[in-house]
C-alpha positions as CSV (number, residue, x, y, z in Angstrom):
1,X,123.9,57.7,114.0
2,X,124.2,55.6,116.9
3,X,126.8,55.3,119.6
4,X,127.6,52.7,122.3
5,X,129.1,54.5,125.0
6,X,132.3,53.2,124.5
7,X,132.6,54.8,121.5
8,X,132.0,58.1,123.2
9,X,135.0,59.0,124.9
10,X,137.2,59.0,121.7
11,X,134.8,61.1,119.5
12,X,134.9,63.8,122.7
13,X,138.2,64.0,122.6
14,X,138.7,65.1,118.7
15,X,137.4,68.2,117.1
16,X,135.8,66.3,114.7
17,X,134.4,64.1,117.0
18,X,132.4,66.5,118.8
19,X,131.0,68.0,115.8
20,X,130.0,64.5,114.9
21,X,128.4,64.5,118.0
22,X,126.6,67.5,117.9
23,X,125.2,66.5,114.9
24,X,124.1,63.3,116.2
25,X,121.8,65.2,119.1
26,X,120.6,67.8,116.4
27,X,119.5,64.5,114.6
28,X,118.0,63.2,117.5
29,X,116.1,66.4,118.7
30,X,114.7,66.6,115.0
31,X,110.8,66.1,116.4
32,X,111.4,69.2,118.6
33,X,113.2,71.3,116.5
34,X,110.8,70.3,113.9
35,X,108.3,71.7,116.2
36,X,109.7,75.2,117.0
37,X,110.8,75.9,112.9
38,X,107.7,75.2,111.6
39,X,106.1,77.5,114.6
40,X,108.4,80.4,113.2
41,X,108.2,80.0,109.7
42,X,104.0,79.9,110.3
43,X,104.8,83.2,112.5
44,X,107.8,85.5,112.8
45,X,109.3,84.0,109.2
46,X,106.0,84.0,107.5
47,X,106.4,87.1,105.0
48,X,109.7,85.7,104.3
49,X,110.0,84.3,100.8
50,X,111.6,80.5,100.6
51,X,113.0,78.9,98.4
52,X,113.5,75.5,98.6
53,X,116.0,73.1,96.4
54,X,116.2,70.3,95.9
55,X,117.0,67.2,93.1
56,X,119.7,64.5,93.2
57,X,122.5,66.7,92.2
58,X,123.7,70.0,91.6
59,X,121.7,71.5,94.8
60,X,124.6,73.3,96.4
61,X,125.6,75.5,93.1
62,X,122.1,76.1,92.4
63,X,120.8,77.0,96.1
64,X,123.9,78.9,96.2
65,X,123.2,81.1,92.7
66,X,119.8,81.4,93.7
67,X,121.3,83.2,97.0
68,X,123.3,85.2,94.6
69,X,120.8,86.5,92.2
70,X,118.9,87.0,95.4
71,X,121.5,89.0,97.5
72,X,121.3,86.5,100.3
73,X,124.1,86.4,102.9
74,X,125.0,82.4,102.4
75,X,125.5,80.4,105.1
76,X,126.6,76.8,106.0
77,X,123.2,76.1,107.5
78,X,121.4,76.6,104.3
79,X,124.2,74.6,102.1
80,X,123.5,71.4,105.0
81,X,120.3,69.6,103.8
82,X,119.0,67.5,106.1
83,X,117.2,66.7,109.4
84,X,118.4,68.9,111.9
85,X,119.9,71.6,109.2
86,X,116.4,72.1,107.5
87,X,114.9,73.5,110.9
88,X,118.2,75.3,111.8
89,X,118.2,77.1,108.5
90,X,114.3,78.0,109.1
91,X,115.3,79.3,113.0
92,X,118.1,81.3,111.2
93,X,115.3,83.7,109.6
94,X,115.2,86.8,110.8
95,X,112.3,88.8,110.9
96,X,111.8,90.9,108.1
97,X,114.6,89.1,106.2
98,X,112.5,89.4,102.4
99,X,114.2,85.9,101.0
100,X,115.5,82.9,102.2
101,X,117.4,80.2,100.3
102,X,117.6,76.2,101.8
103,X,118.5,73.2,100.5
104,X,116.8,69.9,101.3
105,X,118.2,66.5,100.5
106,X,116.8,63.2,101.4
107,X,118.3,59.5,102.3
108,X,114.7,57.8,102.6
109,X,111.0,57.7,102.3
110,X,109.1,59.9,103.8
111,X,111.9,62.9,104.7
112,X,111.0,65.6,102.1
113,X,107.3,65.5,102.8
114,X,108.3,66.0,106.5
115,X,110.7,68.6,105.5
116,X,108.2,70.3,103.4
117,X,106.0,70.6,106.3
118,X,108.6,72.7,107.7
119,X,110.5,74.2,105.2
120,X,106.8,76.1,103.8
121,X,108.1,76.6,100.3
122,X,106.9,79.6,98.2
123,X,109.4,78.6,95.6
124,X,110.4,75.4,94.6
125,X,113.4,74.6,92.5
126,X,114.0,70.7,91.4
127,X,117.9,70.2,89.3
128,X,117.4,66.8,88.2
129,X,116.4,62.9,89.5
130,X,119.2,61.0,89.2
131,X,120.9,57.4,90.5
132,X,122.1,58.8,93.4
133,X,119.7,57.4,95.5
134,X,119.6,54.1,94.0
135,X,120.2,52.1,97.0
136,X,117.8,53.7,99.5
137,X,114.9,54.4,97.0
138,X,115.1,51.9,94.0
139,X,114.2,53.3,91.2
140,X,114.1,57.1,89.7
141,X,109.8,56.6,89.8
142,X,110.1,56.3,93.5
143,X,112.7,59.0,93.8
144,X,110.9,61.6,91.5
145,X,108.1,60.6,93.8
146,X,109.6,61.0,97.1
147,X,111.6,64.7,96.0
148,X,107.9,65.6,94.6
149,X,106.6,66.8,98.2
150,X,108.3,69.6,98.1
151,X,106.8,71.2,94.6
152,X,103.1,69.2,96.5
153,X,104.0,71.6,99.7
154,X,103.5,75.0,97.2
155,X,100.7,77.1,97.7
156,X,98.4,77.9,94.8
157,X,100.4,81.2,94.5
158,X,103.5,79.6,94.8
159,X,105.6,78.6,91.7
160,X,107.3,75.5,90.8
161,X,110.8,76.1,88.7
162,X,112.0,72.8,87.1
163,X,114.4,71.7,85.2
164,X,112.1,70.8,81.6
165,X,115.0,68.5,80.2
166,X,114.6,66.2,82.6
167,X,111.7,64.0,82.1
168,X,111.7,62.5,85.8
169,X,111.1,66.5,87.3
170,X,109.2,67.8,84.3
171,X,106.5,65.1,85.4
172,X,106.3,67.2,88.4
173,X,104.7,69.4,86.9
174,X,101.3,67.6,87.1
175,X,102.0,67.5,91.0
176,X,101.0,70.7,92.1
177,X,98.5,73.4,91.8
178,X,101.1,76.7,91.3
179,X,102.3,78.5,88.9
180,X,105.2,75.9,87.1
181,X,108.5,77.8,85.3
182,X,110.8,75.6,83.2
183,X,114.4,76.0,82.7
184,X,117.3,74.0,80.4
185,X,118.5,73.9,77.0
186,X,115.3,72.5,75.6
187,X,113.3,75.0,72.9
188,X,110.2,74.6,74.8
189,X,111.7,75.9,78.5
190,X,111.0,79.4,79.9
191,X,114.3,79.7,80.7
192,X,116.7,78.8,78.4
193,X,120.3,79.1,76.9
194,X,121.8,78.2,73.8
195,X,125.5,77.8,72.0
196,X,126.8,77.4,75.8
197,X,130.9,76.6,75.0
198,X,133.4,76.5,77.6
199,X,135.7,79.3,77.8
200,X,138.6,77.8,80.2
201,X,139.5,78.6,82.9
202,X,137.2,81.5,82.8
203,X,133.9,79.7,83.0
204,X,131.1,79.1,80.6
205,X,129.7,81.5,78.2
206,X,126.2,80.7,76.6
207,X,123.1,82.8,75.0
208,X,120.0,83.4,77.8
209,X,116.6,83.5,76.1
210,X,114.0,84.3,78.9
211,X,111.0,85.7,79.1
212,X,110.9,87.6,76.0
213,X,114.8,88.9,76.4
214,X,118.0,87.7,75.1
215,X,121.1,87.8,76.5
216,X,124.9,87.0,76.2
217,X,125.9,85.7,79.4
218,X,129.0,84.4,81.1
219,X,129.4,82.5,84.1
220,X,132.4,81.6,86.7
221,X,130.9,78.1,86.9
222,X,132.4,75.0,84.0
223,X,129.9,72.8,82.0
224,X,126.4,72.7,80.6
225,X,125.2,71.3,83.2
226,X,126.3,73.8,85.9
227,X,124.5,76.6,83.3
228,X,121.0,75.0,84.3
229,X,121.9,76.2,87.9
230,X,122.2,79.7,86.7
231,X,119.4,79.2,84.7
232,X,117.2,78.2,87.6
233,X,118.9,81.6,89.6
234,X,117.5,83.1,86.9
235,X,113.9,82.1,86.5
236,X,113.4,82.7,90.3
237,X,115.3,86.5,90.0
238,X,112.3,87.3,87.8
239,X,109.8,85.7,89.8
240,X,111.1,87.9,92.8
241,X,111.3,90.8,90.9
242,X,114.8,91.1,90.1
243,X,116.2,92.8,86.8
244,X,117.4,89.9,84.7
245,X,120.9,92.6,83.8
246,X,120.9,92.5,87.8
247,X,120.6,89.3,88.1
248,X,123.1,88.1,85.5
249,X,125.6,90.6,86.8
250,X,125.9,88.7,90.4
251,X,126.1,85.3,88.6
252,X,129.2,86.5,86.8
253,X,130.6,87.0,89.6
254,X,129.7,83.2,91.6
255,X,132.4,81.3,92.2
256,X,132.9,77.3,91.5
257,X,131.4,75.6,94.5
258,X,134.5,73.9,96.2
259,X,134.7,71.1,95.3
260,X,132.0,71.1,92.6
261,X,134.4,71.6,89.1
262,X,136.8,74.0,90.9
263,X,140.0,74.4,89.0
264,X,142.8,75.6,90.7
265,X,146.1,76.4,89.5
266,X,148.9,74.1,91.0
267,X,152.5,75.0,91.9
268,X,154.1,73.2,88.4
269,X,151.5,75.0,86.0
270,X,149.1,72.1,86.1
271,X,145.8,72.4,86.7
272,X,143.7,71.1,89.0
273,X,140.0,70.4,88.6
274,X,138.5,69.5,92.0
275,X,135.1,67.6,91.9
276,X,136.1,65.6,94.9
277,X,132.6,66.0,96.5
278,X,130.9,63.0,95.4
279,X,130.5,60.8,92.2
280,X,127.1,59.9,91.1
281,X,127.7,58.6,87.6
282,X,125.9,61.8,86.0
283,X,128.2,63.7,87.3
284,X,131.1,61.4,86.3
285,X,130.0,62.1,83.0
286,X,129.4,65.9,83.4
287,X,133.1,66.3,84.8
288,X,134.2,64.0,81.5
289,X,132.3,66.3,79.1
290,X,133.8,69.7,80.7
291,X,137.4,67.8,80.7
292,X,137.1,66.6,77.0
293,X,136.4,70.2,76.7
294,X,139.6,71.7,77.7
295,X,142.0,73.0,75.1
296,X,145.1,71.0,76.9
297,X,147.8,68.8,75.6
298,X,147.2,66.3,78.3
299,X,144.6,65.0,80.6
300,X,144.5,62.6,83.4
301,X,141.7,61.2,85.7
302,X,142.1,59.6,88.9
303,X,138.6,58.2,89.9
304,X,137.5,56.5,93.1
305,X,133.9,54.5,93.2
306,X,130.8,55.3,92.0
307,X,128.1,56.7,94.5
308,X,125.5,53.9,94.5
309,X,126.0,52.8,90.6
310,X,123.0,52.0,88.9
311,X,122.7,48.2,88.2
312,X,124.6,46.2,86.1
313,X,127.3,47.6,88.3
314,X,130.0,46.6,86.5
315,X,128.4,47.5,83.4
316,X,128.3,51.0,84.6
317,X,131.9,51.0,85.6
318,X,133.2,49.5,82.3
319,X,131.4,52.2,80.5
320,X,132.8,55.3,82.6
321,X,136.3,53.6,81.8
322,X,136.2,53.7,78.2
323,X,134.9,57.4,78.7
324,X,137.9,58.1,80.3
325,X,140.2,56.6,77.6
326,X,138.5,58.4,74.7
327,X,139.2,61.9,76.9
328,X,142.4,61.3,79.1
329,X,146.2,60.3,78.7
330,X,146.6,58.4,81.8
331,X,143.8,56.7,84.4
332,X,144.3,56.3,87.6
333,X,142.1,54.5,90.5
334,X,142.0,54.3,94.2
335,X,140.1,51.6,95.0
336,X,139.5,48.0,93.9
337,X,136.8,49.1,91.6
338,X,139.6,49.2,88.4
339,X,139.5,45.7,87.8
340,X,136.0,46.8,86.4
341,X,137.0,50.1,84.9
342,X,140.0,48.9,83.6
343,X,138.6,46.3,81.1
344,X,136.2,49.1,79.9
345,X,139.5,51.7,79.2
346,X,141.2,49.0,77.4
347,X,138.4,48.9,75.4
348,X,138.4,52.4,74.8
349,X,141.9,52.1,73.4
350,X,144.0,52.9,76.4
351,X,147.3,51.1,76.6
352,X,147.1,49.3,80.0
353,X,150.5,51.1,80.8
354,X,148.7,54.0,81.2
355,X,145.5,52.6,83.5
356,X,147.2,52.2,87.5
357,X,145.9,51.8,91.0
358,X,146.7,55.0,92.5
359,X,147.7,53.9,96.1
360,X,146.2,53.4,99.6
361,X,147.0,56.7,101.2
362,X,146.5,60.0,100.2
363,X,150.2,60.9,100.2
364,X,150.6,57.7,98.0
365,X,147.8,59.0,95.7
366,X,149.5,62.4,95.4
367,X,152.8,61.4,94.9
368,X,151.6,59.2,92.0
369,X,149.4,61.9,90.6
370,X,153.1,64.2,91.2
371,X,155.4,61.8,89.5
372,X,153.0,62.3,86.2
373,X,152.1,66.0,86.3
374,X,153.8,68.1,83.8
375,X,152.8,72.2,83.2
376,X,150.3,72.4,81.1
377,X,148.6,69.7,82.4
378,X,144.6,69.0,83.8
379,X,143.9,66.7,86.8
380,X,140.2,65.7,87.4
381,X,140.2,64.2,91.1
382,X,136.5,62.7,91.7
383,X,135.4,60.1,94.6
384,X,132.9,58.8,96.4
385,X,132.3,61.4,99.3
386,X,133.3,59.0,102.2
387,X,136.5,57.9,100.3
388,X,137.6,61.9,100.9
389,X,139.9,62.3,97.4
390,X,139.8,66.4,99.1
391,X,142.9,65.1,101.2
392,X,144.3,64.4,97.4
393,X,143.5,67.7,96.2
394,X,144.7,69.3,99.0
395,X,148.1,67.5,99.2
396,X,148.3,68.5,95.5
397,X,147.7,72.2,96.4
398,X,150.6,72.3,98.8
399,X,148.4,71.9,102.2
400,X,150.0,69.6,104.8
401,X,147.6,66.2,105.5
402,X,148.2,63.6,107.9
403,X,144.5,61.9,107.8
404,X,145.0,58.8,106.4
405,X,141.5,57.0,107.1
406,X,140.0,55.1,104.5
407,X,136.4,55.8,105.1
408,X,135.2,59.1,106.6
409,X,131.0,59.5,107.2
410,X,131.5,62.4,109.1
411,X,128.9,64.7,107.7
412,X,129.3,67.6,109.4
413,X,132.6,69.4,108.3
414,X,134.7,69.3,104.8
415,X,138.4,68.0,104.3
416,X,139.5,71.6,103.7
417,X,138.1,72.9,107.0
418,X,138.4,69.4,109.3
419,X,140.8,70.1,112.3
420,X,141.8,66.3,112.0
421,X,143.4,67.1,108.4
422,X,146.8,68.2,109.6
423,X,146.4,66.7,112.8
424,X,145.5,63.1,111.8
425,X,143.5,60.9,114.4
426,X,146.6,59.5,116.3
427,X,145.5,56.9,118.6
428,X,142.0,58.1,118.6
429,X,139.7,55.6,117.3
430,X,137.4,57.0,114.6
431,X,133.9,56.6,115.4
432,X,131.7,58.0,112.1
């Protein structure tokens, strides 16, 4: 992030602004506070037990069930994953403290193997190599490679816990001399489950075979895919000595990660799935599978862009739009992206009727949404992160929203908790 110093006198005087700003010097200060966190994990945090995650998606639910199967106090610092968060969640140790949980994500080369020198990892969990990073890093090789460091960073006593149905992170396992634990649906994982169905709204129930026990489990958490984060809570509960009944017991009671497949229950008797956070195209299709799930009369999407499609671009977006028409009644787009995912939903039989630009505003994108909600109903709402579709979920919800920017980087606070949401900026320039 950089500033001229014109631009500094409006971010001081917002809220958001300042945290923006604050952010910016933590970012800036990185090769001190480097420094001082890797001096306390070598010292005063060196009995403590880390556990690093990391992967290109599903990070914050499994850093967070790993905290739960763990009975770690979560924080915001250890939910933030980069630069000046990674040494502020290793400062945040406190001696004695017996685990600690962080998550680490990277925009470039050469990040996690200078996080790893920080972070110290005893345990390292990797979720999955996906597109997200398409633009920055190229190809999944070079990102496998890059997210690697971390499991490279273990000690010989250390242990690796990846995801074995993912080719890109089981190759990892080649990568380091520790101890390597495998989780995922697969037959040949450590950790696995089987006959996982959705049991809506509840959660997800599925059948936990792991090391040498079987379980029926149930989780709070919707979709096969959000199972492999409990799955990965669960093969590092038993590597830190927790009871796997214990263990399962506090995932039961793990709540959706906001934002992350949340549903919540609107004013009409619709539903509301929030998965506003960000929109890899894996996850796209992850949200689609859970919706197609759903035991509903009606479904409808609304969809912003793709973070960082994979190439053919349009390709990609064609194909996510005749996934929506085979699972939802109505379509709807904010963004100029549905000239490309509207020829794909006509070709997945969608009357064009049906397939709309949402609006430009989020009050224009929530009154659409409104006009077509009917009880009984299910509302996926997933964007890009710096389109902020939150602001549409939150209008939805009843909350009051007069932000009306079209693209927000501001990286250091969510919709739900940013003092500018009922505000609005006003005649404050936004600087991000």
């Amino acid at each position: 992030m950089r500033y001229r110093w014109r631009d500094l006198p409006p971010l001081f005087a917002t809220a958001a602004g300042r945290g923006q700003i604050a952010e910016g010097v933590r970012y800036r200060l990185w090769p001190v506070s480097s420094r001082l966190a890797r001096a306390w994990r070598r010292t005063l945090a060196r009995r403590t037990r880390v556990v690093a995650v990391v992967g290109s998606a599903g990070k914050s639910t499994t850093v967070r069930a790993v905290a739960a199967v763990l009975a770690i106090t979560p924080s915001d610092t250890m939910l933030y994953n980069a630069w000046g968060s990674i040494s502020r969640a290793i400062l945040q140790i406190a001696r004695g403290q017996r685990h600690a949980a962080i998550e680490a994500g990277i925009a470039d080369k050469g990040q996690m193997r200078r996080y790893s020198e920080v972070v110290l990892p005893d345990v390292t969990v990797v979720t999955s190599i996906g597109s997200e990073h398409h633009r920055s890093l190229g190809t999944l090789e070079v990102t496998r490679d890059e997210k690697a460091w971390m499991v490279r960073a273990l000690p010989a006593g250390g242990v690796a816990v990846l995801n074995g149905d993912d080719p890109n992170v089981a190759w990892m396992a080649n990568e380091t001399r520790a101890r390597v634990v495998t989780f995922g649906f697969g037959a040949g994982c450590d950790v696995r489950a089987t006959d996982a169905r959705l049991d809506w709204p509840r959660g997800t129930c599925f059948r936990l075979v792991a090391f040498g026990e079987e379980r029926d489990a149930t989780i709070r958490l919707l979709g096969r895919h959000m199972v492999c984060a409990a799955l990965a809570a669960i093969a590092v509960a038993h590597l830190e000595g927790v009871p796997l009944d214990d263990a399962l017991a506090r995932l039961a009671t793990l709540a959706p990660t906001p934002g992350r497949l949340q549903p919540v229950a609107l004013p009409n008797g619709a539903t509301l799935l929030r998965d506003d956070y960000k929109s890899p195209v894996e996850s796209i299709d992850a949200a689609l599978d859970v919706l197609d799930e759903i035991p509903v009369r009606r479904r409808i999407v609304l969809l912003g862009e793709i973070s960082e499609p994979p190439n053919p671009q349009h390709a990609t977006y064609r194909r996510i739009g005749e996934r929506v028409a085979r699972v939802a009644a109505h379509f709807l787009v904010v963004g100029t992206m549905i000239r490309d995912y509207r020829p794909g939903a006509r070709q997945g039989g969608m009357p064009s009727e049906r397939i709309a630009r949402a609006g430009d505003t989020p009050r224009e994108v929530a009154a659409k949404i409104g006009a077509l909600l009917e009880p009984g109903d299910v509302v996926l709402v997933k964007g890009r992160d710096t389109q902020r579709l939150a602001r549409v979920s939150l209008i939805l919800q009843g909350r009051a929203v007069a932000c009306e920017i079209r693209t927000c980087h501001l990286r250091t606070v969510s919709c739900d908790e940013c003092p500018m949401l009922e505000r609005g900026w006003g005649t404050h320039r936004v600087v991000t």
